[in-house]
N, C-alpha and C positions, 0 to 999 in steps of 0.2 A: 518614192511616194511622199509627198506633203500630207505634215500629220494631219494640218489644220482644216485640209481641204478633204482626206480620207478616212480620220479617225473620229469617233465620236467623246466628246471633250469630259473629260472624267474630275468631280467638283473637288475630291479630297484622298489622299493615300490612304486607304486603311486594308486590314485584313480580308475581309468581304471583297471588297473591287480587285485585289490580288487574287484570289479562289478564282473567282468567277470570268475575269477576264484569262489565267491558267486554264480555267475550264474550257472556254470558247477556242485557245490556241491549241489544246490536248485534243480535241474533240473533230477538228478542222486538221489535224494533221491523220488523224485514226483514218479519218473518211477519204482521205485523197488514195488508198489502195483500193482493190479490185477491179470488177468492171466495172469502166466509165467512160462515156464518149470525151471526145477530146474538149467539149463544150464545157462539160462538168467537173471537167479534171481541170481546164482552166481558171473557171469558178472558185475551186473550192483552194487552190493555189494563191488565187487570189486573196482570198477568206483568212489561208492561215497566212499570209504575209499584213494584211488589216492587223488580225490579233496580234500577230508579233510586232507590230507595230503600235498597237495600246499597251502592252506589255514594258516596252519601252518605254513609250510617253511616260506612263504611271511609274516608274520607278525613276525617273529623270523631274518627273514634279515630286517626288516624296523627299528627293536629295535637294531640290529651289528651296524644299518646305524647312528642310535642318538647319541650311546653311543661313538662313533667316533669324535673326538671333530671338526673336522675338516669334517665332511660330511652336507650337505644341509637339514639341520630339517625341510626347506618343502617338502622334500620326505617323512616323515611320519606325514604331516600335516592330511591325510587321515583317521587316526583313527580318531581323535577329531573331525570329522565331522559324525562318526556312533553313532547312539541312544547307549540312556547305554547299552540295553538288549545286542547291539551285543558288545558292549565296553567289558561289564562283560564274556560274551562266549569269545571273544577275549585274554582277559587277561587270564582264565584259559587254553584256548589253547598252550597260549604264557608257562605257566608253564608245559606242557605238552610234549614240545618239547626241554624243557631241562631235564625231566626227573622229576619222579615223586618222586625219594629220597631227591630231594631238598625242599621239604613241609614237614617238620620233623612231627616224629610219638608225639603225649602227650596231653595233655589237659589242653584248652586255654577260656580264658574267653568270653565271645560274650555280644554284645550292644543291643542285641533282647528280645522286654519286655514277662520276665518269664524264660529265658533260664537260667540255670546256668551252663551252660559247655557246651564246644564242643570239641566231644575226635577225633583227626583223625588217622583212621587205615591204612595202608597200606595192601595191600591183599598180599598173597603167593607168592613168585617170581615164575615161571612159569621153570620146567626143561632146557627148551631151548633156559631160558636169553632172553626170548621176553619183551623189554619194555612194561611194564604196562600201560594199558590202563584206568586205574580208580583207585579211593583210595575212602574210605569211612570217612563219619563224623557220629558219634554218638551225637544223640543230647539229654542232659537231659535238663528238663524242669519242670515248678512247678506252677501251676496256683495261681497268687495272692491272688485273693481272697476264692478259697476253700482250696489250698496248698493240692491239690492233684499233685501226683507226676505221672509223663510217659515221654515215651521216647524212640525216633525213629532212623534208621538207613538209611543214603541218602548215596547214589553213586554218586561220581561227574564223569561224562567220561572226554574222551579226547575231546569231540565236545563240551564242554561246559552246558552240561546237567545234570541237580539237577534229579536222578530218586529216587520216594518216594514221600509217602502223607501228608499232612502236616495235624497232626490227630485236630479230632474235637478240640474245644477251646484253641486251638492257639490262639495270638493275632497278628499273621503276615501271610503273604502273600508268598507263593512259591516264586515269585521275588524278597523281603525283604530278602528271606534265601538265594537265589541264590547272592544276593547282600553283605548279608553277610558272606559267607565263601569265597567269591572275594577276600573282605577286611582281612578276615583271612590270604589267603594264602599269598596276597600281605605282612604282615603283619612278618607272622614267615619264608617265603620262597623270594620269587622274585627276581629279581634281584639286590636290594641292596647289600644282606650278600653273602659273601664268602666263601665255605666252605674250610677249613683248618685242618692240621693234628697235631697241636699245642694245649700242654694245656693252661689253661688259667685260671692264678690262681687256679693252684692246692690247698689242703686242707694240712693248714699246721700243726701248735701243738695248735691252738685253742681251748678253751674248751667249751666259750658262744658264744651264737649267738648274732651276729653283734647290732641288737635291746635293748640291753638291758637285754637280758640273755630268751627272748620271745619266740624266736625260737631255732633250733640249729641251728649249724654252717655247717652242711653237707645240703645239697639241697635231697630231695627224689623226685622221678620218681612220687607220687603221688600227691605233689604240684599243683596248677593249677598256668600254667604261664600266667603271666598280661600283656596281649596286651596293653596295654595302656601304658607301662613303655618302650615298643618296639617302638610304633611307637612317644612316644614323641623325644627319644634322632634321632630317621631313619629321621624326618621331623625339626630336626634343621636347621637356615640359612646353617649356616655353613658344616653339614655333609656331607662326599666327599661319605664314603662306609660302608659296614656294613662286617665282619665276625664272624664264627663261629669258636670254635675248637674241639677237637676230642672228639668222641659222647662215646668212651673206659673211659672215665676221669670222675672223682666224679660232679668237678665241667663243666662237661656238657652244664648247661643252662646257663653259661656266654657267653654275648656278646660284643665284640668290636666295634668302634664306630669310624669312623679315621675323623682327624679334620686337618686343616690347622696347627695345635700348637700343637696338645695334642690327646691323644688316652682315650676315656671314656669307662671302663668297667663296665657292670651290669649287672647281673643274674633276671632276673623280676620274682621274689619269694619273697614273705615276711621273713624277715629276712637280706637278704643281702645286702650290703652299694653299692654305684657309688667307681668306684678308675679311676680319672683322673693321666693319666702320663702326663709328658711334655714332650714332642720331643726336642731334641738338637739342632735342625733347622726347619725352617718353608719350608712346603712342599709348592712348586710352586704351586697356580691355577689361572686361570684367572678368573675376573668377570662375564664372558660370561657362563663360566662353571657353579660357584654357582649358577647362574639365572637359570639354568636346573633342571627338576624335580629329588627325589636323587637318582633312578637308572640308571640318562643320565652323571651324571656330572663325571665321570674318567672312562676312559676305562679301558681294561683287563693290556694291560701292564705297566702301571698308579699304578695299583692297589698291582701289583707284586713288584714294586719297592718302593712302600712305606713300604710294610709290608716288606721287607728286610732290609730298612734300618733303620727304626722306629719302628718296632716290635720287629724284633728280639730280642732284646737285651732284650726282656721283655717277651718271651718267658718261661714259666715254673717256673717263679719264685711266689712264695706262697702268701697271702697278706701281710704276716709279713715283707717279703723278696721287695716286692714290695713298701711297705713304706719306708723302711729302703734308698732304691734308688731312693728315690722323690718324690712316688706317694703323692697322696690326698685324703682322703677317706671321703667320705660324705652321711650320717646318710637320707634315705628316709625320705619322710612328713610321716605324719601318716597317714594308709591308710582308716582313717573314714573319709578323706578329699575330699570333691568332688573334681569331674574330673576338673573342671578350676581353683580352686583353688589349687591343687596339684602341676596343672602346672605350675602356679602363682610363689609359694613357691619354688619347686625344678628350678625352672629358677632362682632368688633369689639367692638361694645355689651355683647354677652354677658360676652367677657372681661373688661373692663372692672366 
């Protein structure tokens, strides 16, 4: 459905157009049971896909309105007054309405005790280029204590819905999971990263892996990537944006990291080093900015101009190639390090 051509255009975020357009989508789902000829069940299916469709809109302009450095951040003071449940359907809505290829396909680690992966699929693209209404998680799992292994497949939609049972002895809760693949997508998607058609750090005459000769030097598809290496460097004071580069490229799972100073690259797979660049010049931000959460603080054209004039030049070139021209390369903790000590130590490293 075209918002522009189906939905009716909402002038500003505030709490009232939140209620009321909830209302219309709450109201429009109530009524689509009982008896109803197939005419008005059509209808009114229709009605609540409109709402959930302004519902969208509206929370995908209140996010244009933050990231605006210059627009009034009490016009989306209204989420941070919704309980989590609608916080979290909220937030996966918000990734919905920009399109679901931006929550990339692989398998990513999760914080849910017993899981050991969560693979997300992207379903068929549909003949007629109708954006996708849903993507799937694969969840494997391993009970502690008997180490039996099983393992389930959940649909996330567009309305913010976990469908799927959460099979016997689990140790979490349908909302724990819903909570956690939030964090997921916030995590490898959202609006931090920028997708990009640049490689980054391609693979150059290498022959060990970065480690110590532990791993190789090429990254495989079968890797499990470590959220945790994503969202330590995405929740830096410092960090203005995040991108990505082209998904054609070996090295794939590197990501950039753009900073007031300096450009931090890292593939979050075992094996591969950080390569901090230094920028030639310090990109302008205000403090008003850094004090914003990191997918408010630079807008779009912000972001276009950094990577032009501070990427570029770093565009394609290999890690050898990238040392050679200043970078810094710095050797992960080891990763039998717990999670706050990790980040103890690679902060350390940073400073340094």
């Amino acid at each position: 459905m075209n918002h522009s051509e189906n939905t009716v255009p909402i002038e500003t975020c505030s709490r009232e157009a939140y209620e009321s357009v909830t209302r219309e989508y709450e109201e429009t789902k109530a009524a689509i049971g009982g008896d109803k000829t197939d005419e008005e069940l059509l209808a009114l299916m229709a009605a609540r896909t409109n709402a959930g469709d302004k519902l969208a809109l509206l929370y995908n302009q209140a996010w244009d309105e933050a990231i605006d450095k210059d627009a009034d951040l009490n016009q989306v003071a209204a989420f941070a007054k919704l309980s989590r449940r609608e916080q979290l359907q909220e937030l996966l809505r918000r990734e919905f309405s920009r399109g679901v290829e931006h929550i990339p396909e692989g398998r990513f680690t999760s914080d849910l005790p017993g899981v050991e992966q969560l693979t997300v699929l992207h379903h068929q693209k549909s003949a007629d280029k109708v954006p996708s209404r849903s993507f799937a998680v694969y969840v494997s799992h391993v009970d502690p204590k008997t180490e039996k292994r099983s393992a389930e497949t959940f649909t996330i939609t567009n309305e913010g819905h976990i469908l799927g049972i959460i099979p016997r002895g689990w140790d979490f809760t349908k909302e724990k999971l819903t909570e956690e693949i939030v964090h997921l997508v916030d995590d490898v998607g959202g609006t931090f990263f920028v997708d990009t058609a640049d490689m980054i750090l391609p693979p150059g005459n290498w022959e060990r892996g970065e480690s110590g000769g532990k791993e190789g030097s090429r990254g495989t598809k079968e890797e499990i990537v470590d959220r945790r290496r994503l969202r330590f460097f995405k929740n830096q004071p410092g960090a203005l944006f995040g991108f990505r580069g082209a998904a054609s490229t070996q090295w794939e799972g590197y990501h950039g990291f753009a900073f007031r100073d300096r450009i931090i690259l890292d593939a979050p797979k075992v094996g591969n080093a950080v390569y901090i660049l230094p920028l030639s010049g310090e990109f302008p931000v205000s403090p008003e900015q850094l004090s914003l959460p990191p997918g408010f603080r630079v807008g779009k054209e912000e972001r276009e101009r950094y990577l032009s004039k501070h990427w570029t030049p770093f565009v394609g070139l290999t890690k050898m190639e990238s040392l050679e021209g200043g970078a810094t390369r710095i050797i992960h903790p080891d990763y039998a390090t717990v999670d706050d000590q990790w980040e103890k130590k690679m902060r350390e490293k940073l400073d340094r």
